[in-house]
C-alpha positions as CSV (number, residue, x, y, z in Angstrom):
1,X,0.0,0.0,0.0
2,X,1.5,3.3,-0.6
3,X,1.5,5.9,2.2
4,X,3.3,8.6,0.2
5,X,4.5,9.6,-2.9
6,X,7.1,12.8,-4.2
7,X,8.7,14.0,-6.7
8,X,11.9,16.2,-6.7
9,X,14.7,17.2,-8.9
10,X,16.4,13.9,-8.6
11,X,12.8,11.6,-9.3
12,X,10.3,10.1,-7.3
13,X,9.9,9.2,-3.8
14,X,7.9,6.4,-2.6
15,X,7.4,5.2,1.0
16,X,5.2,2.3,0.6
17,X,3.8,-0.7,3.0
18,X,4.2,-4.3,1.6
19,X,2.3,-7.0,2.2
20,X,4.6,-8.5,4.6
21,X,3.8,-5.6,7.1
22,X,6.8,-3.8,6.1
23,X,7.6,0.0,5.4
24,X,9.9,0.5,2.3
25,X,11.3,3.3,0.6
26,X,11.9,3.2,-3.1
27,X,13.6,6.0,-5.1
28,X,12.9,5.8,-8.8
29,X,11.7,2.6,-8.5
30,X,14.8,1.5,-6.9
31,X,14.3,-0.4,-3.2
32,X,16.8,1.7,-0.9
33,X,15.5,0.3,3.0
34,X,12.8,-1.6,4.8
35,X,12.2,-1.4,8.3
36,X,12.6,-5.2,8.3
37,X,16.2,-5.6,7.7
38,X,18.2,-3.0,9.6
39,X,21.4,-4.3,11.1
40,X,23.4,-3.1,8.4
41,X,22.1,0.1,10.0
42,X,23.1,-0.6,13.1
43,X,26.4,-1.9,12.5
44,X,27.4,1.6,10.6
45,X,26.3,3.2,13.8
46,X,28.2,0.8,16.3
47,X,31.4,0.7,13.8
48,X,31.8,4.4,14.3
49,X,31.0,4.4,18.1
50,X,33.4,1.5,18.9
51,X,36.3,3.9,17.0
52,X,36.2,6.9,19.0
53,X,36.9,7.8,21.9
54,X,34.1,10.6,22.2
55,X,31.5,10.9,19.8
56,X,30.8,14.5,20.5
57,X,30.0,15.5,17.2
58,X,29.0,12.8,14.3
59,X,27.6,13.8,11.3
60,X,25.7,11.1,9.4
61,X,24.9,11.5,5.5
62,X,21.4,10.0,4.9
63,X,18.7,10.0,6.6
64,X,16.6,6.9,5.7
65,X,14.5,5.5,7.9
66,X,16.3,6.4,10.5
67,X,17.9,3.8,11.6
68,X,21.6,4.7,11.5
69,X,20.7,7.5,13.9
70,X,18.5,5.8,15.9
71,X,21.4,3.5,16.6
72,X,23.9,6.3,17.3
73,X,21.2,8.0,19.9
74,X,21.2,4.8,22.2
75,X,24.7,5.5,23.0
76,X,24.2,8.1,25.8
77,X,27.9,9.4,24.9
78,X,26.7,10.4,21.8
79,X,26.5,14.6,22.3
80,X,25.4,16.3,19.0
81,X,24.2,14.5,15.3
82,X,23.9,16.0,12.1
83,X,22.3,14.4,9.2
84,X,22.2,15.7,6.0
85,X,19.2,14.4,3.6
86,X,18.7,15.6,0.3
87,X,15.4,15.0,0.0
88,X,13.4,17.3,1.8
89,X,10.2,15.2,1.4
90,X,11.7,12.8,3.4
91,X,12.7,14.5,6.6
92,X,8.7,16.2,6.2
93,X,7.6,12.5,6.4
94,X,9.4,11.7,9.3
95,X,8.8,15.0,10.7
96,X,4.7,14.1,10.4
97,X,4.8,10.6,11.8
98,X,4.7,8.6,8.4
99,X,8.1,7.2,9.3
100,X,8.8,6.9,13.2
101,X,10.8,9.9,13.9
102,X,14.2,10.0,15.1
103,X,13.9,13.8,14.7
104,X,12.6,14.9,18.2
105,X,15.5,13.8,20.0
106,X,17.5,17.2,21.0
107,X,20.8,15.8,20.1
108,X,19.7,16.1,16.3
109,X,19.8,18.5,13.9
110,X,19.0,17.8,10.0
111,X,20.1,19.9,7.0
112,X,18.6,19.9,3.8
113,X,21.2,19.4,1.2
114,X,23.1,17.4,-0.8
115,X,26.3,15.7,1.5
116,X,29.4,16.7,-0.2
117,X,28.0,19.9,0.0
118,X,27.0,19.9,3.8
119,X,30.7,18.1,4.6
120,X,32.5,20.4,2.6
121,X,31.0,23.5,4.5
122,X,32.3,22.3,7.7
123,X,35.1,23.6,9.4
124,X,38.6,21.3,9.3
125,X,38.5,18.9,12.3
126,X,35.2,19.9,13.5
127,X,33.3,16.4,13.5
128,X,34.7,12.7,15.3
129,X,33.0,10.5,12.7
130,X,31.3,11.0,9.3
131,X,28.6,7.8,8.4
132,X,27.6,7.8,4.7
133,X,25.0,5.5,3.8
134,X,23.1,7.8,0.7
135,X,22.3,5.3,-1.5
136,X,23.0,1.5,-2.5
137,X,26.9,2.3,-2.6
138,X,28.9,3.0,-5.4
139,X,27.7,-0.3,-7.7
140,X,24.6,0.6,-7.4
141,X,23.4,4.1,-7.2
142,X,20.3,5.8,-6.5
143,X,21.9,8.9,-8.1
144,X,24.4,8.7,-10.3
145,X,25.9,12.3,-9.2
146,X,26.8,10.4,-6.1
147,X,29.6,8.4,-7.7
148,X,31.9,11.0,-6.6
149,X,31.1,10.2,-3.1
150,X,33.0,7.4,-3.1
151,X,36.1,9.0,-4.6
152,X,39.2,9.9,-3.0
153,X,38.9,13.4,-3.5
154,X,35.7,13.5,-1.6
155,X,36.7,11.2,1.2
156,X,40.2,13.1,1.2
157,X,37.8,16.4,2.1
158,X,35.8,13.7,5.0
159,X,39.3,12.9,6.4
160,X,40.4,16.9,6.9
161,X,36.7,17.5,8.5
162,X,37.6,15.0,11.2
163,X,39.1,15.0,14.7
164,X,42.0,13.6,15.6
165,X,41.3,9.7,16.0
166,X,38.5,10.4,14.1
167,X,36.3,7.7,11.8
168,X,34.8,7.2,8.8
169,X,32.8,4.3,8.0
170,X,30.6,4.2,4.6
171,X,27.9,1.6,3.7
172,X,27.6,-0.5,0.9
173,X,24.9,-3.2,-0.6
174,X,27.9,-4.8,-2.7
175,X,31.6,-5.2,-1.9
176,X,33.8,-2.9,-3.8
177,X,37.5,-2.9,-4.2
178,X,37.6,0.1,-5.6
179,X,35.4,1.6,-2.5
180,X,38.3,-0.6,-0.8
181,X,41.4,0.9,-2.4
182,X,39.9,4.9,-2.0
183,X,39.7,4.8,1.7
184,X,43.1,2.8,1.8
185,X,44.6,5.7,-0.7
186,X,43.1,8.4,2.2
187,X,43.2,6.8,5.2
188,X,46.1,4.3,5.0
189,X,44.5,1.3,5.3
190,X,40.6,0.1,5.3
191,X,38.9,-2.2,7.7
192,X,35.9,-4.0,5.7
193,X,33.1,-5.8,7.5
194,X,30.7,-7.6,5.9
195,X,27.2,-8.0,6.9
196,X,24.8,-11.3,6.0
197,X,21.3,-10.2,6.0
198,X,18.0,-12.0,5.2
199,X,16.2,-9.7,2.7
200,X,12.8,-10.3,1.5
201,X,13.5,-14.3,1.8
202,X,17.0,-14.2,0.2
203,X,20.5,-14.1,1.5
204,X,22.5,-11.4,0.9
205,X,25.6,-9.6,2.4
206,X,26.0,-5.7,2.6
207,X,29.2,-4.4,3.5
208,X,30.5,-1.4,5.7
209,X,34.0,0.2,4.9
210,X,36.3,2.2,7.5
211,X,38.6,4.5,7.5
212,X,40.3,6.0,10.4
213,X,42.2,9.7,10.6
């Protein structure tokens, strides 16, 4: 059943309720989440959390369903998170209840606007992790502008955003040795976890990739 439908300058939205009882969001016809399947979610969160020392400032790059925040707010070290989402349909859904909100908590803030944008405009060593989980990864993209997220230039401009002892950990539906070899390239080497999931009745294994400053 769909529960919502928009359209912006990068396609359509759709936050829809399958039969199984799930909620999932599509973007241009392309399944992105579920609420059925999140410890890939989770793991980004808890990857990031386990690296630093003090997560007083995380900024996460996606909003989803909320999930990856969710799982950074149940660590009560956890002082300020930013999320940027480029879809501002999707922070009004959560915002009016359509998606459970993550939103109300007063340890987050959400910026409208594109990531490299929002990570760019920070000031050098400002932030003690950045989580990127905007799309499928770079095999499979939602947008194709978003290729250049997973680039070394752009996670060379991640790495001089962070703290000292700082992390970043990026999600992926699909290993990628290229994903792989730009973190290593930046960072110096890349820890790679993968993640077996059951989704929608069929194995699979999602990935999350980290760099640390």
């Amino acid at each position: 059943m769909e529960l919502a439908r928009a359209v912006s300058p990068r396609g359509e939205l759709v936050l829809r309720r399958r039969d199984d009882g799930a909620l999932e969001l599509r973007v241009n016809g392309v399944f992105v989440m579920d609420d059925r399947e999140t410890s890939s979610e989770e793991l980004l969160a808890s990857a990031a959390l386990e690296a630093v020392r003090r997560p007083d400032r995380v900024l996460v790059g996606g909003l989803g369903l909320g999930y990856t925040v969710c799982a950074l707010l149940a660590d009560a070290r956890l002082g300020q998170v930013i999320v940027a989402e480029i879809e501002p349909d999707l922070v009004s859904w959560m915002r009016s209840g359509l998606i459970p909100s993550v939103l109300d908590d007063p340890r987050v803030g959400v910026v409208v606007g594109d990531v490299r944008a929002v990570v760019t405009e920070l000031p050098d060593a400002s932030v003690d992790a950045i989580l990127l989980d905007v799309d499928n990864g770079p095999d499979f993209l939602v947008y194709n502008e978003n290729s250049a997220i997973y680039t070394s230039d752009f996670l060379a401009t991640c790495q001089a955003k962070l703290r000292t002892d700082g992390v970043l950990t990026v999600w992926s539906s699909s290993s990628s040795a290229a994903l792989e070899s730009a973190v290593t390239a930046v960072f110096g080497k890349c820890q790679v976890a993968p993640v077996p999931v059951r989704l929608q009745d069929r194995d699979e294994t999602y990935y999350v990739y980290q760099g640390s400053s």
